[in-house]
FIKOLFI-604002 format. One record per residue (C-alpha): x, y, z; residue in one letter; residue number from 1. Coordinates in Angstrom, 2 decimals. Layout:
BEGIN
REC       x       y       z resn resi
REC       X       Y       Z    a  NUM
...
% end
This chain:
BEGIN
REC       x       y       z resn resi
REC  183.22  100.67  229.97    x    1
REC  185.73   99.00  227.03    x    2
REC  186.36  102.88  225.97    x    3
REC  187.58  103.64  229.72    x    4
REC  189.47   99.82  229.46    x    5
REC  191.55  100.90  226.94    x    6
REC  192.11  104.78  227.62    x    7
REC  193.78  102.66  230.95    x    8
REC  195.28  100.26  228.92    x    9
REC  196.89  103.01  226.54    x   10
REC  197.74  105.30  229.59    x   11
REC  199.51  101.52  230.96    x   12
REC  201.57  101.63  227.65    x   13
REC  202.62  105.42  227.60    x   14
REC  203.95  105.00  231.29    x   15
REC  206.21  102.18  230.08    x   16
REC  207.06  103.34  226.84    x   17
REC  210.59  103.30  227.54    x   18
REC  210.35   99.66  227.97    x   19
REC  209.30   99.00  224.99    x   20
REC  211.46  100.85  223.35    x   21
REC  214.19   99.37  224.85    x   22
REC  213.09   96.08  223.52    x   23
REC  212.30   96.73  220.15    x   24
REC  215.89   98.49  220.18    x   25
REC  217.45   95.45  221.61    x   26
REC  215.86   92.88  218.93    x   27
REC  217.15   95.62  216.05    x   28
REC  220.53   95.12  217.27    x   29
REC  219.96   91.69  218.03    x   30
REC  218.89   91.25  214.52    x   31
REC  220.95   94.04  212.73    x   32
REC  224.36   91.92  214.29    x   33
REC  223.01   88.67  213.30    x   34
REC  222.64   89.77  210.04    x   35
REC  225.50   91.15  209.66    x   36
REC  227.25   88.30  210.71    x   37
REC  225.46   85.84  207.99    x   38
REC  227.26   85.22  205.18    x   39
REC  225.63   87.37  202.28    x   40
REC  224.25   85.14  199.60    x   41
REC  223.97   86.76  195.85    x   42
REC  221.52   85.66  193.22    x   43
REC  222.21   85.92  189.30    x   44
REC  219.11   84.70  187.27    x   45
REC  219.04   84.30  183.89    x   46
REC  216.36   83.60  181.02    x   47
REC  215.70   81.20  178.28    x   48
REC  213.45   82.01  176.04    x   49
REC  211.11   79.38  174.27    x   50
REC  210.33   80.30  170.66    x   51
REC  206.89   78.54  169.29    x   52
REC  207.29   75.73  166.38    x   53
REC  207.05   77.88  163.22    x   54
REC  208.92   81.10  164.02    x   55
REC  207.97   83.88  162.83    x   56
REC  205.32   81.87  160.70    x   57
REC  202.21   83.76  161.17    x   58
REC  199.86   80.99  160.81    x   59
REC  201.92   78.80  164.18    x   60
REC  201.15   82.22  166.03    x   61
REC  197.21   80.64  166.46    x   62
REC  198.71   77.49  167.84    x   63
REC  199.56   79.91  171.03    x   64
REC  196.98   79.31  173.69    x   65
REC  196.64   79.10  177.60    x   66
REC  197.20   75.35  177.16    x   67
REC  199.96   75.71  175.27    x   68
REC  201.94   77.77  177.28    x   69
REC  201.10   75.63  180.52    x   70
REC  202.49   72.58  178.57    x   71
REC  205.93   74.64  178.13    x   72
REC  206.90   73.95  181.56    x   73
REC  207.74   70.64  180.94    x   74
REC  210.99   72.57  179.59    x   75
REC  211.75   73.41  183.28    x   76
REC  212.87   69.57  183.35    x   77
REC  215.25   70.26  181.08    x   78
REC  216.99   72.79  183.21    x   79
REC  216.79   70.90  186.63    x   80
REC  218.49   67.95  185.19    x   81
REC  220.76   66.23  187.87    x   82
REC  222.99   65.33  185.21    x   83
REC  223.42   68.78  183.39    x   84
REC  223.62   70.50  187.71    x   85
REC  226.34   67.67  187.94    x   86
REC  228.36   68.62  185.01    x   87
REC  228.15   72.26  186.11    x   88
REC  229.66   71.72  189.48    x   89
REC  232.42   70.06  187.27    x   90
REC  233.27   72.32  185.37    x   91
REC  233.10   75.27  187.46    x   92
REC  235.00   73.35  189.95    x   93
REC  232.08   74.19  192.40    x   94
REC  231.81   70.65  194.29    x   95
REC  234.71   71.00  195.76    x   96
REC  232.99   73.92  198.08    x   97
REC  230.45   71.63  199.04    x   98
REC  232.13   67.88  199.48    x   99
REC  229.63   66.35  201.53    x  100
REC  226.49   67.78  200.16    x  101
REC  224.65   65.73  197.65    x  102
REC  223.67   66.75  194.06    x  103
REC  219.46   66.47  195.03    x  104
REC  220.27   68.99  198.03    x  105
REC  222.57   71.48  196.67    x  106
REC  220.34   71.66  193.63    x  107
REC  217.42   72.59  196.28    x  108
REC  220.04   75.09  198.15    x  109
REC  221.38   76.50  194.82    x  110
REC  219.05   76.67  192.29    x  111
REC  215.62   77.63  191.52    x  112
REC  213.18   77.31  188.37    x  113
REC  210.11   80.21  187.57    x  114
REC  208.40   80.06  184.48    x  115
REC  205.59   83.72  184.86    x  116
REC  202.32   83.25  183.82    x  117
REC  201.06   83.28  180.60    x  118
REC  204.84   83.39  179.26    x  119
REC  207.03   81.73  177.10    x  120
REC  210.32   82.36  179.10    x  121
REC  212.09   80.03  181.96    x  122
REC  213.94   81.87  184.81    x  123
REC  217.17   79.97  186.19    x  124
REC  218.09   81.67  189.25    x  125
REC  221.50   80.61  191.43    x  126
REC  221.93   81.32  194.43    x  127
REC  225.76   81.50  195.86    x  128
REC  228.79   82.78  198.14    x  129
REC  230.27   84.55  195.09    x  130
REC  228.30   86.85  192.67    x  131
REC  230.48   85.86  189.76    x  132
REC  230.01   82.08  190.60    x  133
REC  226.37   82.60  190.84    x  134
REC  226.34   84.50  187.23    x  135
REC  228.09   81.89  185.54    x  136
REC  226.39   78.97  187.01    x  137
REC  223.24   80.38  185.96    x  138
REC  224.63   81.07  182.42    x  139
REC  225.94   77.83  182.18    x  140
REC  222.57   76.25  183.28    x  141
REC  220.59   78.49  180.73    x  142
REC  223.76   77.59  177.63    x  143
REC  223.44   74.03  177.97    x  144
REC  219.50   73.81  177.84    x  145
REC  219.08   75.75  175.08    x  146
REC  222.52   73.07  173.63    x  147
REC  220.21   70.25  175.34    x  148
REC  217.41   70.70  173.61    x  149
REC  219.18   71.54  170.22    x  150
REC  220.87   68.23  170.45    x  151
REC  217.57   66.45  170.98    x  152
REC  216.16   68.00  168.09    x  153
REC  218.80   66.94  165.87    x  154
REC  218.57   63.31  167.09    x  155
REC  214.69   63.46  166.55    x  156
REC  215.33   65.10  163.13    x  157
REC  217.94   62.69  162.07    x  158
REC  215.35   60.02  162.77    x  159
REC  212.91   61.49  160.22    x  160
REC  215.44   62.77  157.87    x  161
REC  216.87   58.73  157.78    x  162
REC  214.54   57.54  155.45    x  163
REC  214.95   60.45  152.65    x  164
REC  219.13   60.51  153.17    x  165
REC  218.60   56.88  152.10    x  166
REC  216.51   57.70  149.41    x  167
REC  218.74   60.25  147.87    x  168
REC  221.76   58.36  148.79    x  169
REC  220.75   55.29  146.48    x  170
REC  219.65   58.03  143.61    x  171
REC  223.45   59.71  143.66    x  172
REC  225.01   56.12  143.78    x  173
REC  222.89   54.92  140.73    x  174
REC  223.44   58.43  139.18    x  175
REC  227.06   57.59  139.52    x  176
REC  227.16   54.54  138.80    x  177
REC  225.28   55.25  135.47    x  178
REC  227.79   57.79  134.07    x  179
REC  230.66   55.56  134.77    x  180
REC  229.19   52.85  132.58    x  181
REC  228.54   55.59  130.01    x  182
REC  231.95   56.82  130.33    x  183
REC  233.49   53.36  130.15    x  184
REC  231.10   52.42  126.76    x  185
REC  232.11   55.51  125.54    x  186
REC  236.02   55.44  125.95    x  187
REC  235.55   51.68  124.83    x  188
REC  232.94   52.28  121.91    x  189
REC  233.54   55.41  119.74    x  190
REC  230.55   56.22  117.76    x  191
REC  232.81   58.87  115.43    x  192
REC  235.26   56.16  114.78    x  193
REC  232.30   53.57  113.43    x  194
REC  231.25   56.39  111.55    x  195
REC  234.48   57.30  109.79    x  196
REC  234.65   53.40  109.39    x  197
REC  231.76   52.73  107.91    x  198
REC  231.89   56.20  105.55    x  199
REC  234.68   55.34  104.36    x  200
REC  233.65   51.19  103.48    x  201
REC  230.95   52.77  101.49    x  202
REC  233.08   54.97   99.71    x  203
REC  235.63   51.99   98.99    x  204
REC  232.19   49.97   97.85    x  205
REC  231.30   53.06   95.37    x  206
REC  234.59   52.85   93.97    x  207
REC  234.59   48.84   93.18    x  208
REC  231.17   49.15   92.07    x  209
REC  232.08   51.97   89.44    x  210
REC  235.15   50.00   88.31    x  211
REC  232.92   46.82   88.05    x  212
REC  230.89   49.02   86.23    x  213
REC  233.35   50.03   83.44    x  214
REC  234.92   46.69   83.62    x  215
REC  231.51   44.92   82.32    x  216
REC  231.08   47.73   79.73    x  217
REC  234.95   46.86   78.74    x  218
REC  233.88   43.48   78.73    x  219
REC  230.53   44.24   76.31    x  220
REC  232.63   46.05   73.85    x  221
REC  234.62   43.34   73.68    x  222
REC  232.53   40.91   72.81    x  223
REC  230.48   42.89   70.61    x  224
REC  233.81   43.39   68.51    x  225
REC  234.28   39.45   68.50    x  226
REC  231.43   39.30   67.46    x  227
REC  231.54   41.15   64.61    x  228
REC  234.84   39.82   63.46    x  229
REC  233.43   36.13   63.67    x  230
REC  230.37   37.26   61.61    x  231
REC  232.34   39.20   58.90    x  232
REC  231.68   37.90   55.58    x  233
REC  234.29   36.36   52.62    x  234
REC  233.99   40.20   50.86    x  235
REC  234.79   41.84   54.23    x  236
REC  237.48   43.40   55.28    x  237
REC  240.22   41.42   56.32    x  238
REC  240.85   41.14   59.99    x  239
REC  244.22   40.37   61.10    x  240
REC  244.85   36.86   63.38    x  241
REC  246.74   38.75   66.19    x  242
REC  244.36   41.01   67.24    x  243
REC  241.17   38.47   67.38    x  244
REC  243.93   36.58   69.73    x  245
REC  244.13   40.08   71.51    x  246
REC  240.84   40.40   71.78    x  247
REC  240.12   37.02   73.49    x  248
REC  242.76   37.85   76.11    x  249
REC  241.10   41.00   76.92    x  250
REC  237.94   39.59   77.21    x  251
REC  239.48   36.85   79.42    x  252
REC  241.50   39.30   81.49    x  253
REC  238.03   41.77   81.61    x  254
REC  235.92   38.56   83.22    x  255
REC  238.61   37.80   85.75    x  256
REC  238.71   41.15   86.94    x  257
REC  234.84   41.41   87.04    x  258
REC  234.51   38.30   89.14    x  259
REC  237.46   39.89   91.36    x  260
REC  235.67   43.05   91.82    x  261
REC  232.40   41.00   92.17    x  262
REC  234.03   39.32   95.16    x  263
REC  235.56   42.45   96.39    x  264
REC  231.92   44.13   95.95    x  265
REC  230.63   41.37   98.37    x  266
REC  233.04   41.36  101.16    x  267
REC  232.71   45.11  101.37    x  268
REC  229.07   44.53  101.39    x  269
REC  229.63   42.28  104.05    x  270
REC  231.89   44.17  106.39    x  271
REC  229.62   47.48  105.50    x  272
REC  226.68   45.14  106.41    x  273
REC  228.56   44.33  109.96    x  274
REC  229.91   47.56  110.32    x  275
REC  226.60   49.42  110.27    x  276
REC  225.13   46.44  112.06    x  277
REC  227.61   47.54  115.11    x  278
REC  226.99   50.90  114.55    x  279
REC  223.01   51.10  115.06    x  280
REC  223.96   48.83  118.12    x  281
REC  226.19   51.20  119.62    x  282
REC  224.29   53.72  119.22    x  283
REC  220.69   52.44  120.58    x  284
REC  223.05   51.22  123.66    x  285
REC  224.66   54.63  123.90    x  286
REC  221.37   56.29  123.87    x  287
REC  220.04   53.58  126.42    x  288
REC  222.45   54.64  128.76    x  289
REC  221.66   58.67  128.20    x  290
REC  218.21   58.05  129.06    x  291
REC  219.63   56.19  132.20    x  292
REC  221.98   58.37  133.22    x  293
REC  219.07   61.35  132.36    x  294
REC  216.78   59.18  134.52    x  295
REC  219.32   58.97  137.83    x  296
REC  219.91   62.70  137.40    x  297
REC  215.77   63.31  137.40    x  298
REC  215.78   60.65  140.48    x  299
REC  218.33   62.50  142.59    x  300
REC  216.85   65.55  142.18    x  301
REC  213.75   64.82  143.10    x  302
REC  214.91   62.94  146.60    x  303
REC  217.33   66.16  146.75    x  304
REC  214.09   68.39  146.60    x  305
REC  212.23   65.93  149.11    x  306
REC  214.93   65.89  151.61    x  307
REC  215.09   69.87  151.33    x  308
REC  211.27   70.19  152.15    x  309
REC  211.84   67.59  154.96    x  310
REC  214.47   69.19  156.37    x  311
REC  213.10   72.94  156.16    x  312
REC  209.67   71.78  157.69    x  313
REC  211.64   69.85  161.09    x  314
REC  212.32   73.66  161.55    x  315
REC  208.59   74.18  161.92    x  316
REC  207.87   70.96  164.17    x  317
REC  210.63   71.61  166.83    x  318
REC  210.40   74.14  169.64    x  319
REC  213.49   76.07  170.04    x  320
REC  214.97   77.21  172.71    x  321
REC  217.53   80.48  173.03    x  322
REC  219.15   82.43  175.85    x  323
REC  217.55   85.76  176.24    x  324
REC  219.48   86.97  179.28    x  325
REC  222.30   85.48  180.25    x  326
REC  222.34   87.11  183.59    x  327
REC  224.66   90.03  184.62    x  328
REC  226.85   89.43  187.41    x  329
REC  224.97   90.70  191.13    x  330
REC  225.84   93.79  192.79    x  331
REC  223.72   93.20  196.00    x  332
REC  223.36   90.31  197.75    x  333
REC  219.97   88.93  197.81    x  334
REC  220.34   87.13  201.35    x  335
REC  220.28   88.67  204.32    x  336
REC  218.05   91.59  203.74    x  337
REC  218.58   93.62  206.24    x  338
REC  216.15   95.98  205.83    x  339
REC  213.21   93.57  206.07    x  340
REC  214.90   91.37  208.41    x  341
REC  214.97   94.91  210.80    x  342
REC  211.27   95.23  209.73    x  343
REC  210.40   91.73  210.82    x  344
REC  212.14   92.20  214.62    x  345
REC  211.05   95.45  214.67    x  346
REC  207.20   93.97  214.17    x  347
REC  208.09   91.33  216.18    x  348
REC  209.45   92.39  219.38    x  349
REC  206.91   95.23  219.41    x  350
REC  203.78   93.24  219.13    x  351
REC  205.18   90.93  221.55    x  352
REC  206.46   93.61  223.98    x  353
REC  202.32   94.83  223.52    x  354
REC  201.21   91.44  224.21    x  355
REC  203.38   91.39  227.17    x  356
REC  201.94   94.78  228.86    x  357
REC  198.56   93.86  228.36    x  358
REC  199.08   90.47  229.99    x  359
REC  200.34   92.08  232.80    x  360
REC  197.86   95.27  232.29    x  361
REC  195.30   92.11  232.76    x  362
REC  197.11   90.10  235.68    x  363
REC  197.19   93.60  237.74    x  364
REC  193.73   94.46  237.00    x  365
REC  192.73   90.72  238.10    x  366
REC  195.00   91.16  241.80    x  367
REC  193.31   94.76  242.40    x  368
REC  189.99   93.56  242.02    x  369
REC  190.62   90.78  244.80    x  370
REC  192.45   92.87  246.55    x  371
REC  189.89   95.54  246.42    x  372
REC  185.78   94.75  246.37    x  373
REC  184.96   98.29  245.63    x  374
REC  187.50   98.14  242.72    x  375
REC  185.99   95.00  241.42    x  376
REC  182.55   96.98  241.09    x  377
REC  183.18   99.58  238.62    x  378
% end
């Protein structure tokens, strides 16, 4: 019985095939003109590409997982920022097309965010009028994320990096600050000149002491020779007046010029004594501030070394971001698509142009079977 139902039903169709091909032609050129009269949309999509903390380290590569990648799509906010769309339509001069649209609904109309499963990439697609506009709002969008996200990094570095800049900042000021005081002891202080000073005091003192010296031998032959003249006997040889008296002042002149070199002897002592004194002092203070200045130097480069290891391991903490495709400008416009929109009427108008004929292939079969009892039998 259904078999014979729709061998009728199908036979009902083929007589009025011309209707419904007449409708399905009439919705193609319904919706062939319709889209043809939109106003073709293009869409330029470019990628940003999110690069693990580490880079090529081998040993971040295991810090890759399912979760990890799901977690990367809190990047996506950085991309849909109102404040980054805003400063797009700026400077593309693109509000100016749209003056009474707001930001939250043109982003919605213009662009759209995709990060694919199980990927480390972002898709920024834009969707406009003009192909080229489309292109470089989408490059601009994908530019300034990647400069976004730099920028934060370099603020959250800076706040780590702080407390070592300080660090070695005090080590090159007391570094400084160190061989300026040894330059100013030096240029004030001369270790070669106390030198020559005192080298040449003792050399002065070795002098007076070898004329003190001969001058007390002078003196001892003198007075042995007095001697010997005041102890000659009445048989001796005569010794003449004049030179006893001679003798006398040489032994007075000898004396005076012992107790002069004997004072000379002791000032020279003295200033040698001072001299040397200032010397040993200059030099424990010049070697006091070697070892400080060699101390400042070993400071600084240490906190130099520290703030290099701190800065090349904030390379390893940070994800970075970088524009893999910038997007090429489109060649075919991605709204309307005519082919499927043709599809859809085509689909369309013939299932409802079916739907029609067998509501009617059902009202007639209902009429003939009042109409007719022996109809409504078989």
């Amino acid at each position: 019985m259904y078999t014979s139902d729709g061998l009728e039903f199908l036979e009902y169709v083929w007589r009025r095939r011309m209707m419904l091909a007449g409708v399905c032609l009439t919705a193609l050129a319904i919706a062939g003109g319709v889209s043809l009269l939109l106003t073709p949309r293009y869409t330029a999509t470019a990628s940003v590409l999110i690069e693990s903390p580490g880079g090529n380290d081998p040993r971040a590569a295991t810090a890759v997982s399912p979760v990890y990648l799901e977690s990367l799509k809190t990047y996506e906010m950085l991309a849909s920022s109102d404040t980054l769309f805003a400063r797009a339509l700026d400077d593309l001069q693109l509000r100016r097309k749209y003056p009474n649209a707001s930001i939250e609904s043109l982003k919605r109309r213009i662009l759209s965010f995709n990060k694919p499963a199980n990927t480390s990439i972002i898709e920024i697609s834009a969707t406009l009028d003009d192909p080229r506009q489309a292109q470089a709002l989408a490059q601009y969008i994908a530019e300034h994320t990647v400069a976004l996200n730099a920028n934060l990094d370099d603020r959250s570095n800076e706040g780590i990096l702080q407390e070592p800049q300080r660090i070695l900042n005090d080590a090159a000021a007391r570094r400084a600050k160190a061989e300026k005081a040894r330059e100013e002891f030096t240029r004030d202080n001369s270790v070669e000149t106390l030198s020559r000073e005192v080298s040449a005091a003792e050399d002065l003192r070795k002098e007076v002491e070898l004329e003190l010296t001969r001058a007390k031998a002078e003196l001892a032959e003198d007075l042995a020779r007095q001697q010997t003249t005041q102890t000659a006997g009445p048989g001796g040889p005569p010794v003449p007046s004049g030179q006893e008296r001679w003798t006398a002042l040489e032994i007075v002149s000898t004396r005076a010029r012992i107790q002069e070199l004997d004072g000379q002897d002791q000032q020279l002592q003295a200033s040698l004594s001072k001299k040397t004194q200032a010397l040993e002092s200059v030099g424990h203070a010049r070697e006091s501030l070697e070892a400080e200045v060699k101390a400042a130097r070993a400071d600084e480069e240490a906190a130099q070394t520290k703030l290099g290891e701190m800065r090349a391991s904030s390379a390893l903490r940070g994800v970075q971001l970088a524009v893999l495709d910038p997007s090429i400008v489109p060649q075919r416009p991605t709204f309307p698509n005519i082919p499927l929109n043709l599809a859809i009427a085509l689909a369309f108008s013939f299932a409802a142009s079916v739907a029609f004929l067998a509501i009617r292939f059902a009202y007639g079969r209902i009429r003939r079977a009042h109409a007719d009892p022996v109809y409504s039998l078989r």
